[in-house]
C-alpha positions as CSV (number, residue, x, y, z in Angstrom):
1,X,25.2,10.1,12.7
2,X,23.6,7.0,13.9
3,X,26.9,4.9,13.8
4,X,28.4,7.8,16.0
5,X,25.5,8.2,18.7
6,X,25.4,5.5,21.2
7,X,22.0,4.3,22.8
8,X,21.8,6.2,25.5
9,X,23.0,9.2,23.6
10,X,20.2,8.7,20.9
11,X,17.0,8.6,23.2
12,X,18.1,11.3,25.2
13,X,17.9,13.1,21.5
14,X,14.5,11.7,21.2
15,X,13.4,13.0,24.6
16,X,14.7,16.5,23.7
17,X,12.7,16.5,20.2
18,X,9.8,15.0,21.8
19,X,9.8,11.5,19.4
20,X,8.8,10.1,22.9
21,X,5.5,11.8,23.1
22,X,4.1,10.3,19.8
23,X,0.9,8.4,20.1
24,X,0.8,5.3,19.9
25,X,0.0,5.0,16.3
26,X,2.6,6.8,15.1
27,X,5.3,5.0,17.6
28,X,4.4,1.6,15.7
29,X,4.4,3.4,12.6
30,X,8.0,4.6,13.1
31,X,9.2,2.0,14.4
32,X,8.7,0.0,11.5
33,X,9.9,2.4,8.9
34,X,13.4,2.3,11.2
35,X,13.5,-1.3,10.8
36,X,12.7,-0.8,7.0
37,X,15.2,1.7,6.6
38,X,17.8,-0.1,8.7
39,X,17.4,-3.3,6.4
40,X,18.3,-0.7,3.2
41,X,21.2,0.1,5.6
42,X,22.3,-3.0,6.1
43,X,22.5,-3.9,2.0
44,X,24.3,-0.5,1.2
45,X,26.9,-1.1,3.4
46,X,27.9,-4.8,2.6
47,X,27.9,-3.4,-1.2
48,X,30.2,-0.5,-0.4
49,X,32.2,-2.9,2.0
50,X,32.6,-5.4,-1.1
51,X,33.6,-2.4,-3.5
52,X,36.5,-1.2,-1.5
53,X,37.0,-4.9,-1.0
54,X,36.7,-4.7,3.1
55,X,36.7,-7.7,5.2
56,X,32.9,-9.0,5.7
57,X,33.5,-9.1,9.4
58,X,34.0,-5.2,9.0
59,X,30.5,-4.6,7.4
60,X,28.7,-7.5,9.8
61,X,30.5,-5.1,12.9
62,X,29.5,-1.7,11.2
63,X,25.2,-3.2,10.6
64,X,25.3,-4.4,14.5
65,X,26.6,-1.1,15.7
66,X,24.1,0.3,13.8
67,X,21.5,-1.2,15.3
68,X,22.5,-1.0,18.4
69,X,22.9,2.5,18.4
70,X,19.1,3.2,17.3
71,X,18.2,0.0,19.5
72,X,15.8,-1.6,17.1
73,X,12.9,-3.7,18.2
74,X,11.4,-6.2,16.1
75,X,7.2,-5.4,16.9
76,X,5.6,-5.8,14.0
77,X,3.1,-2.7,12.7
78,X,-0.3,-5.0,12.7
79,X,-0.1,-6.1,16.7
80,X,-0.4,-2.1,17.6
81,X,-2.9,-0.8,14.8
82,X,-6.1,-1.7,14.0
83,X,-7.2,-2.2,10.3
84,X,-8.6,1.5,10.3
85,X,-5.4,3.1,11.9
86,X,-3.5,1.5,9.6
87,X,-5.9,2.2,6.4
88,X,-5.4,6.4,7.4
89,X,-2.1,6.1,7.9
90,X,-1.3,4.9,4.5
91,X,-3.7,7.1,2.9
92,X,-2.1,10.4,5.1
93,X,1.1,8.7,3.6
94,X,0.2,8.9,-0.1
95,X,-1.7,11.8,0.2
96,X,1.6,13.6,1.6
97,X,4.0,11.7,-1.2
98,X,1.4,13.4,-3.7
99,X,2.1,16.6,-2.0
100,X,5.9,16.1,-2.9
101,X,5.6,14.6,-5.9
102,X,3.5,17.9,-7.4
103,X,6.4,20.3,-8.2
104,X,8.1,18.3,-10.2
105,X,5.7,19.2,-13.0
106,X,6.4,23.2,-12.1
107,X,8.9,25.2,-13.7
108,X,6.6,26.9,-16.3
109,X,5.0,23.4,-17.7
110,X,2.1,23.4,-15.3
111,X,0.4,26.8,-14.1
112,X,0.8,28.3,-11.3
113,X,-2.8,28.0,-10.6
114,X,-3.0,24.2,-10.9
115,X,-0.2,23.9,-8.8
116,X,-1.1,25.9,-6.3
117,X,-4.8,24.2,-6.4
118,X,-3.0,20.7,-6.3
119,X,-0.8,21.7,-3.1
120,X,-4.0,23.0,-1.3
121,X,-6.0,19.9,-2.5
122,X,-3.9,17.2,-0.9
123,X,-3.6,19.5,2.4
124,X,-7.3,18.7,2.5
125,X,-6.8,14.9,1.9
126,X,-4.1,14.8,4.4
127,X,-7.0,16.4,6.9
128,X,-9.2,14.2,5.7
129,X,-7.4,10.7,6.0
130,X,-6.6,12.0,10.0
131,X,-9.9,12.6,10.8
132,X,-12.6,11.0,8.2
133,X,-10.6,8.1,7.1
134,X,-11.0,6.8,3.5
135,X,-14.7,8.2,3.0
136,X,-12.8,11.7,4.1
137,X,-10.1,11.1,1.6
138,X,-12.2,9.9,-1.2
139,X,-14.4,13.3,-0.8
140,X,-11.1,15.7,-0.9
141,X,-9.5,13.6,-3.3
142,X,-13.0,14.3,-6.1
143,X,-13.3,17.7,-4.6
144,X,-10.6,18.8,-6.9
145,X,-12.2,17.3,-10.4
146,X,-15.2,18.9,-10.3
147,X,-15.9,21.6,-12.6
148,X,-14.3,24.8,-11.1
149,X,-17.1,28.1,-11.2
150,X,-14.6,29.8,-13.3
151,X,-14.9,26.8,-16.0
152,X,-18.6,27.5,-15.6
153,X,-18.6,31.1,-16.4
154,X,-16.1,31.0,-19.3
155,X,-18.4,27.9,-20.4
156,X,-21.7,30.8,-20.2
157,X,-19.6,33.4,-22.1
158,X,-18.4,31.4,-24.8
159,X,-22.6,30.1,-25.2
160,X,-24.2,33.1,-25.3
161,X,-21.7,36.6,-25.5
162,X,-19.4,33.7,-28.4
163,X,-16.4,34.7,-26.1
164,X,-13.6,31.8,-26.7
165,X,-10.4,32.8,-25.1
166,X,-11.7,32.5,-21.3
167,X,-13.2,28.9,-21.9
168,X,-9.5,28.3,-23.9
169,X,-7.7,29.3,-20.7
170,X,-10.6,26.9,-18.4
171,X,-10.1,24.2,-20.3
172,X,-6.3,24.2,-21.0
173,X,-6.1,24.5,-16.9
174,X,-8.6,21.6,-16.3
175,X,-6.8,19.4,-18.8
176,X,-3.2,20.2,-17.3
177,X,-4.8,19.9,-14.1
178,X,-6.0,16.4,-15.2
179,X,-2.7,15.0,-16.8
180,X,-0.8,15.5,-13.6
181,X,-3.0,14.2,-11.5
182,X,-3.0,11.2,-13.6
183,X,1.3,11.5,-13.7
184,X,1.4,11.7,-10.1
185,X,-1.4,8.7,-9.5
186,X,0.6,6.6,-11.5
187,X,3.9,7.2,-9.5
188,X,1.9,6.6,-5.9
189,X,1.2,3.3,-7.0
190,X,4.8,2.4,-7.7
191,X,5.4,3.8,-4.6
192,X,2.5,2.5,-2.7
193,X,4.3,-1.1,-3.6
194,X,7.7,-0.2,-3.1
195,X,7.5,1.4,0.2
196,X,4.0,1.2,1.8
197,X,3.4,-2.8,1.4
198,X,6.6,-3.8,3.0
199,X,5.2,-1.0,6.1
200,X,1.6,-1.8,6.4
201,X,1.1,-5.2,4.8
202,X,0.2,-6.7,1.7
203,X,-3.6,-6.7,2.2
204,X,-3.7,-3.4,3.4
205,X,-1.3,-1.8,0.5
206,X,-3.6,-3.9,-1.9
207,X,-7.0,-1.7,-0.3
208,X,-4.5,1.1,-0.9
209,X,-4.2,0.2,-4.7
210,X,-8.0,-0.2,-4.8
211,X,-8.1,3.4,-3.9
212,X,-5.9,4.7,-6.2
213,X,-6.8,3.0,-8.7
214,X,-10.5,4.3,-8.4
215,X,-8.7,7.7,-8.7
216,X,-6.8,6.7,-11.5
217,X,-10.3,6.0,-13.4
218,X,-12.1,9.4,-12.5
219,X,-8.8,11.2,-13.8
220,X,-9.2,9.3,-17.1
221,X,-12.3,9.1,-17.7
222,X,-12.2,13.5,-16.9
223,X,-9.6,13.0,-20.2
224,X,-11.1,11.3,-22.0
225,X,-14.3,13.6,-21.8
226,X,-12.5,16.5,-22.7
227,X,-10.9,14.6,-25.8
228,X,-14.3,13.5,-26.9
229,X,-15.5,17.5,-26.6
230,X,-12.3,19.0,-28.1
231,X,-10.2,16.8,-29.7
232,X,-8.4,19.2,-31.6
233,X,-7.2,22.0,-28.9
234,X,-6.3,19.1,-26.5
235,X,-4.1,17.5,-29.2
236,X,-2.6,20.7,-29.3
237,X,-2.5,21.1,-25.3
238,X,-0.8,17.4,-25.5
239,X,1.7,18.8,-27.7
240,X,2.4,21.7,-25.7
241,X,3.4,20.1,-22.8
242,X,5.4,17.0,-24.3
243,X,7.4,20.3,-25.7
244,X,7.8,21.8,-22.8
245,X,9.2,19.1,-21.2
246,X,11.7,18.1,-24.0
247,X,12.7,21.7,-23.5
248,X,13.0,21.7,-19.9
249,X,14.5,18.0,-20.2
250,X,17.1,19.1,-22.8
251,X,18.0,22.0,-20.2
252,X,18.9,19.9,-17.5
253,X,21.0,18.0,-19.7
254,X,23.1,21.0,-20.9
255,X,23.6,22.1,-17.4
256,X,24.9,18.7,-16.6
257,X,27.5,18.6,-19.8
258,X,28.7,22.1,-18.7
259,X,29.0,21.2,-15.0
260,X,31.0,18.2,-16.3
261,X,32.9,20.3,-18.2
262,X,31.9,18.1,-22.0
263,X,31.1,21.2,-23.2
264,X,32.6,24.9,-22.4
265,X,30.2,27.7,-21.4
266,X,29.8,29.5,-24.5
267,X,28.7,26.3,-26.2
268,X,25.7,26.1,-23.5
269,X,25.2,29.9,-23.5
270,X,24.4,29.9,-26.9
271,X,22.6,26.7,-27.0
272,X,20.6,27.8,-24.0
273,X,20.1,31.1,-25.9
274,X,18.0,28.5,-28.4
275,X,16.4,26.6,-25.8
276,X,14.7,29.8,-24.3
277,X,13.7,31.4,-27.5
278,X,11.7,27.8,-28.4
279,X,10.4,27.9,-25.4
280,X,8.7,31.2,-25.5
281,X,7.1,30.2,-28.2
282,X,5.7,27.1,-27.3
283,X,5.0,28.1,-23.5
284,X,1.9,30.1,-25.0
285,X,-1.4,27.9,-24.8
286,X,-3.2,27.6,-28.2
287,X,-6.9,29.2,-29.5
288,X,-10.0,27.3,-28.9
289,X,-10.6,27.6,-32.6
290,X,-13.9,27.7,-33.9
291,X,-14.5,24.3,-35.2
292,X,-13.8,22.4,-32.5
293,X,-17.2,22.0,-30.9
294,X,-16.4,23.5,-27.7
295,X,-19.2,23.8,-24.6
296,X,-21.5,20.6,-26.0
Protein backbone atom coordinates (compact mmCIF):
# COMPACT_ATOMS: atom_id res chain seq x y z
CA UNK A 1 0.00 0.00 0.00
CA UNK A 2 2.75 2.21 1.09
CA UNK A 3 4.85 1.74 -2.23
CA UNK A 4 1.49 2.74 -4.08
CA UNK A 5 0.39 5.97 -1.98
CA UNK A 6 2.44 8.99 -2.64
CA UNK A 7 3.14 11.58 0.20
CA UNK A 8 0.69 13.79 -0.18
CA UNK A 9 -1.78 10.97 -0.67
CA UNK A 10 -0.68 9.29 2.63
CA UNK A 11 -1.10 12.32 5.15
CA UNK A 12 -4.24 13.21 3.72
CA UNK A 13 -5.08 9.40 4.94
CA UNK A 14 -3.61 10.31 8.31
CA UNK A 15 -5.71 13.46 8.57
CA UNK A 16 -8.89 11.46 7.75
CA UNK A 17 -7.99 8.70 10.59
CA UNK A 18 -6.95 11.32 12.87
CA UNK A 19 -3.01 9.91 13.27
CA UNK A 20 -2.55 13.75 13.25
CA UNK A 21 -4.17 14.36 16.45
CA UNK A 22 -1.90 12.00 18.55
CA UNK A 23 -0.21 13.57 21.51
CA UNK A 24 2.84 14.16 21.43
CA UNK A 25 4.00 11.06 23.07
CA UNK A 26 2.61 8.84 21.05
CA UNK A 27 3.73 10.95 17.60
CA UNK A 28 7.53 10.16 18.84
CA UNK A 29 6.51 6.87 19.73
CA UNK A 30 5.25 6.10 16.13
CA UNK A 31 7.41 7.67 14.52
CA UNK A 32 10.11 5.54 15.64
CA UNK A 33 8.36 2.15 15.31
CA UNK A 34 7.89 3.44 11.27
CA UNK A 35 11.56 3.90 11.10
CA UNK A 36 11.95 0.41 12.82
CA UNK A 37 9.69 -1.19 10.71
CA UNK A 38 10.88 0.55 7.57
CA UNK A 39 14.60 -0.74 8.25
CA UNK A 40 12.87 -4.58 8.37
CA UNK A 41 11.48 -3.25 5.03
CA UNK A 42 14.33 -2.32 3.69
CA UNK A 43 16.25 -6.01 4.47
CA UNK A 44 13.12 -8.09 3.18
CA UNK A 45 13.16 -6.52 0.03
CA UNK A 46 16.96 -6.71 -0.99
CA UNK A 47 16.54 -10.59 0.10
CA UNK A 48 13.49 -11.07 -2.18
CA UNK A 49 15.25 -8.79 -4.82
CA UNK A 50 18.43 -11.19 -4.57
CA UNK A 51 16.15 -14.42 -4.75
CA UNK A 52 14.48 -13.60 -8.06
CA UNK A 53 18.00 -12.37 -8.84
CA UNK A 54 16.76 -8.49 -9.64
CA UNK A 55 19.21 -5.86 -10.34
CA UNK A 56 20.27 -4.12 -6.83
CA UNK A 57 19.45 -0.70 -8.35
CA UNK A 58 15.84 -2.16 -8.56
CA UNK A 59 15.58 -2.87 -4.74
CA UNK A 60 17.82 0.48 -3.72
CA UNK A 61 14.73 2.36 -6.06
CA UNK A 62 11.87 0.25 -4.50
CA UNK A 63 13.42 1.14 -0.32
CA UNK A 64 13.66 5.10 -1.41
CA UNK A 65 10.18 5.11 -2.78
CA UNK A 66 9.25 3.57 0.21
CA UNK A 67 10.31 6.07 2.24
CA UNK A 68 9.44 8.65 0.46
CA UNK A 69 5.98 7.74 0.31
CA UNK A 70 5.63 7.47 4.32
CA UNK A 71 8.15 10.50 4.43
CA UNK A 72 10.26 9.27 7.22
CA UNK A 73 12.04 11.58 9.59
CA UNK A 74 14.94 10.58 11.46
CA UNK A 75 14.02 12.25 15.37
CA UNK A 76 15.13 10.01 17.62
CA UNK A 77 12.39 8.74 20.51
CA UNK A 78 14.64 10.19 23.68
CA UNK A 79 14.74 14.10 22.46
CA UNK A 80 10.61 14.07 22.72
CA UNK A 81 10.03 11.84 25.92
CA UNK A 82 11.08 12.10 29.19
CA UNK A 83 12.45 9.06 31.10
CA UNK A 84 8.84 8.53 32.75
CA UNK A 85 6.97 8.83 29.33
CA UNK A 86 9.05 6.56 27.94
CA UNK A 87 9.13 4.04 31.09
CA UNK A 88 4.82 3.81 30.66
CA UNK A 89 5.05 3.56 27.33
CA UNK A 90 7.02 0.36 27.32
CA UNK A 91 5.27 -1.01 30.21
CA UNK A 92 1.48 -0.14 28.25
CA UNK A 93 3.58 -1.92 25.43
CA UNK A 94 4.29 -5.28 27.30
CA UNK A 95 1.39 -5.18 29.19
CA UNK A 96 -0.70 -5.19 25.76
CA UNK A 97 1.88 -7.95 24.04
CA UNK A 98 0.78 -10.05 27.28
CA UNK A 99 -2.72 -9.34 26.38
CA UNK A 100 -1.99 -11.01 22.90
CA UNK A 101 0.22 -13.46 23.88
CA UNK A 102 -2.69 -15.13 26.48
CA UNK A 103 -4.84 -17.11 24.06
CA UNK A 104 -2.35 -18.98 22.78
CA UNK A 105 -2.53 -21.21 25.87
CA UNK A 106 -6.63 -21.44 25.20
CA UNK A 107 -8.17 -24.14 23.36
CA UNK A 108 -9.18 -26.34 26.33
CA UNK A 109 -5.45 -26.37 27.97
CA UNK A 110 -6.05 -23.39 30.18
CA UNK A 111 -9.60 -22.67 31.74
CA UNK A 112 -11.82 -20.49 30.70
CA UNK A 113 -11.71 -18.89 33.97
CA UNK A 114 -7.90 -18.13 33.97
CA UNK A 115 -8.10 -16.85 30.81
CA UNK A 116 -10.71 -14.73 31.18
CA UNK A 117 -9.00 -13.53 34.60
CA UNK A 118 -5.68 -13.04 32.67
CA UNK A 119 -7.42 -10.88 29.77
CA UNK A 120 -9.10 -8.65 32.51
CA UNK A 121 -5.82 -8.44 34.57
CA UNK A 122 -3.61 -6.88 31.91
CA UNK A 123 -6.67 -4.44 30.96
CA UNK A 124 -5.88 -3.22 34.51
CA UNK A 125 -2.11 -2.96 33.89
CA UNK A 126 -2.61 -1.35 30.72
CA UNK A 127 -4.70 1.35 32.90
CA UNK A 128 -2.34 1.37 35.26
CA UNK A 129 0.99 1.97 33.24
CA UNK A 130 -1.24 5.22 31.54
CA UNK A 131 -2.00 6.69 34.55
CA UNK A 132 0.14 5.35 37.63
CA UNK A 133 3.29 4.48 35.85
CA UNK A 134 5.43 1.51 37.07
CA UNK A 135 4.12 1.70 40.82
CA UNK A 136 0.51 1.36 38.99
CA UNK A 137 1.73 -1.50 36.94
CA UNK A 138 3.53 -3.35 39.58
CA UNK A 139 0.09 -3.11 41.85
CA UNK A 140 -2.20 -4.69 38.80
CA UNK A 141 0.41 -6.83 37.79
CA UNK A 142 0.43 -8.70 41.83
CA UNK A 143 -3.20 -8.00 42.00
CA UNK A 144 -3.67 -11.13 40.06
CA UNK A 145 -1.40 -13.69 42.41
CA UNK A 146 -3.00 -13.15 45.37
CA UNK A 147 -5.08 -15.76 46.72
CA UNK A 148 -8.51 -15.57 45.05
CA UNK A 149 -11.66 -15.74 47.97
CA UNK A 150 -12.84 -18.74 46.22
CA UNK A 151 -9.27 -20.46 46.98
CA UNK A 152 -9.98 -19.31 50.53
CA UNK A 153 -13.35 -20.86 50.93
CA UNK A 154 -12.55 -24.22 49.18
CA UNK A 155 -9.25 -23.96 51.56
CA UNK A 156 -12.09 -23.61 54.86
CA UNK A 157 -14.11 -26.55 53.44
CA UNK A 158 -11.57 -28.91 52.86
CA UNK A 159 -10.16 -27.86 56.92
CA UNK A 160 -13.13 -28.22 58.72
CA UNK A 161 -16.39 -29.94 56.51
CA UNK A 162 -12.90 -32.57 54.86
CA UNK A 163 -14.43 -31.39 51.42
CA UNK A 164 -11.44 -31.97 48.68
CA UNK A 165 -12.80 -31.51 45.30
CA UNK A 166 -13.48 -27.65 45.55
CA UNK A 167 -9.84 -26.97 46.93
CA UNK A 168 -8.76 -29.58 43.85
CA UNK A 169 -10.44 -27.35 41.37
CA UNK A 170 -8.77 -23.90 43.45
CA UNK A 171 -5.66 -25.12 43.28
CA UNK A 172 -5.48 -26.78 39.73
CA UNK A 173 -6.75 -23.05 38.51
CA UNK A 174 -4.15 -21.17 40.61
CA UNK A 175 -1.40 -23.41 39.38
CA UNK A 176 -2.51 -23.12 35.55
CA UNK A 177 -3.02 -19.71 36.34
CA UNK A 178 0.71 -19.53 37.53
CA UNK A 179 2.40 -21.62 34.70
CA UNK A 180 1.18 -19.22 32.02
CA UNK A 181 1.90 -16.33 33.60
CA UNK A 182 5.33 -17.63 33.91
CA UNK A 183 5.06 -18.89 29.80
CA UNK A 184 4.05 -15.60 28.87
CA UNK A 185 6.79 -13.58 31.19
CA UNK A 186 9.32 -15.46 29.62
CA UNK A 187 8.24 -14.57 26.01
CA UNK A 188 7.92 -10.56 27.00
CA UNK A 189 11.42 -10.66 27.76
CA UNK A 190 12.48 -11.99 24.39
CA UNK A 191 10.32 -9.60 23.14
CA UNK A 192 11.12 -6.73 25.35
CA UNK A 193 14.88 -7.22 23.57
CA UNK A 194 13.80 -7.82 20.29
CA UNK A 195 11.53 -5.09 19.70
CA UNK A 196 11.27 -2.61 22.63
CA UNK A 197 15.21 -1.89 23.12
CA UNK A 198 15.82 -1.03 19.56
CA UNK A 199 12.31 1.61 20.24
CA UNK A 200 13.10 3.00 23.63
CA UNK A 201 16.70 2.44 24.30
CA UNK A 202 18.98 0.18 25.88
CA UNK A 203 18.86 1.56 29.41
CA UNK A 204 15.34 1.92 29.41
CA UNK A 205 14.50 -1.74 27.94
CA UNK A 206 17.15 -2.89 30.67
CA UNK A 207 14.56 -1.07 33.66
CA UNK A 208 11.97 -2.91 31.56
CA UNK A 209 13.79 -6.41 32.17
CA UNK A 210 14.23 -5.38 35.80
CA UNK A 211 10.46 -5.33 35.96
CA UNK A 212 9.80 -8.35 34.48
CA UNK A 213 12.03 -10.15 35.84
CA UNK A 214 10.71 -9.20 39.41
CA UNK A 215 7.50 -10.73 37.97
CA UNK A 216 9.19 -13.53 36.82
CA UNK A 217 10.26 -14.30 40.65
CA UNK A 218 6.83 -13.77 42.36
CA UNK A 219 5.39 -16.29 39.60
CA UNK A 220 7.97 -18.82 40.73
CA UNK A 221 8.34 -18.54 43.84
CA UNK A 222 3.86 -18.85 43.76
CA UNK A 223 5.19 -22.49 42.11
CA UNK A 224 7.21 -23.37 43.84
CA UNK A 225 5.02 -22.89 47.04
CA UNK A 226 2.39 -24.87 45.71
CA UNK A 227 4.99 -27.83 44.81
CA UNK A 228 6.30 -27.68 48.33
CA UNK A 229 2.42 -28.04 49.69
CA UNK A 230 1.30 -30.65 47.05
CA UNK A 231 3.82 -32.14 45.27
CA UNK A 232 1.99 -34.98 44.17
CA UNK A 233 -1.41 -33.42 42.47
CA UNK A 234 0.79 -30.67 40.80
CA UNK A 235 3.04 -33.37 39.35
CA UNK A 236 0.00 -34.68 38.06
CA UNK A 237 -1.37 -30.97 37.02
CA UNK A 238 2.25 -30.78 35.16
CA UNK A 239 1.43 -33.82 33.38
CA UNK A 240 -1.86 -32.83 32.37
CA UNK A 241 -0.98 -29.98 30.64
CA UNK A 242 2.39 -31.16 28.89
CA UNK A 243 -0.46 -33.82 27.52
CA UNK A 244 -2.67 -31.57 26.43
CA UNK A 245 -0.43 -29.74 24.57
CA UNK A 246 1.27 -32.74 22.79
CA UNK A 247 -2.41 -33.42 21.88
CA UNK A 248 -3.28 -30.18 20.72
CA UNK A 249 0.37 -29.95 19.13
CA UNK A 250 -0.03 -33.28 17.29
CA UNK A 251 -3.43 -31.83 15.94
CA UNK A 252 -2.08 -28.99 14.30
CA UNK A 253 0.35 -31.17 12.71
CA UNK A 254 -2.28 -33.54 11.18
CA UNK A 255 -4.23 -30.71 9.83
CA UNK A 256 -1.15 -29.48 8.22
CA UNK A 257 -0.23 -33.07 6.50
CA UNK A 258 -3.84 -33.20 5.31
CA UNK A 259 -3.96 -29.63 3.97
CA UNK A 260 -0.69 -30.60 2.21
CA UNK A 261 -2.28 -33.42 0.99
CA UNK A 262 0.77 -36.15 2.76
CA UNK A 263 -1.96 -37.79 4.06
CA UNK A 264 -5.67 -38.36 2.64
CA UNK A 265 -8.70 -37.42 4.83
CA UNK A 266 -9.64 -40.62 6.10
CA UNK A 267 -6.15 -41.21 7.41
CA UNK A 268 -6.57 -37.80 9.64
CA UNK A 269 -10.23 -38.65 10.38
CA UNK A 270 -9.46 -41.62 12.01
CA UNK A 271 -6.30 -40.44 13.52
CA UNK A 272 -8.15 -37.40 14.72
CA UNK A 273 -10.82 -39.87 15.94
CA UNK A 274 -7.73 -40.98 18.41
CA UNK A 275 -6.59 -37.68 19.22
CA UNK A 276 -9.98 -36.66 20.66
CA UNK A 277 -10.76 -39.71 22.53
CA UNK A 278 -7.07 -39.22 24.52
CA UNK A 279 -7.93 -36.12 24.97
CA UNK A 280 -11.09 -36.58 26.83
CA UNK A 281 -9.49 -38.36 29.00
CA UNK A 282 -6.72 -36.42 29.94
CA UNK A 283 -8.57 -32.90 29.72
CA UNK A 284 -10.20 -34.05 33.23
CA UNK A 285 -8.09 -32.45 36.17
CA UNK A 286 -7.05 -35.10 38.78
CA UNK A 287 -8.26 -35.73 42.78
CA UNK A 288 -6.59 -33.93 45.56
CA UNK A 289 -5.89 -37.35 47.04
CA UNK A 290 -5.70 -37.67 50.61
CA UNK A 291 -2.13 -38.00 51.28
CA UNK A 292 -0.97 -35.11 49.77
CA UNK A 293 -0.95 -32.66 52.69
CA UNK A 294 -3.23 -30.21 51.15
CA UNK A 295 -4.23 -26.70 53.12
CA UNK A 296 -0.83 -26.67 55.52
Amino acid sequence: FSLLVNGSSLRWVIRQLGLDRLSPQDQALQQQAINLSTEEVEATVKRIAGIFHFRPEAAAEVNELYRLSLALGQAPLAADLSERERLAIGLTTLATRERDLIPDYGNGIMSVRNLDAMMRNTGHMIDAARNEGRLGYNRAARRILEPHISYQLALWLHRHLHLDRPLAAALADRFELLICRRAVLERLHRYNQSRLKPLLGERMAGVLDTVLQARSQSAELAIQALRDAHPEFTQALERRLLLLFALRQGRNALEAMVAESVISKEVYTWVDQELGRAWRLGVARPVLRKQDPAGR
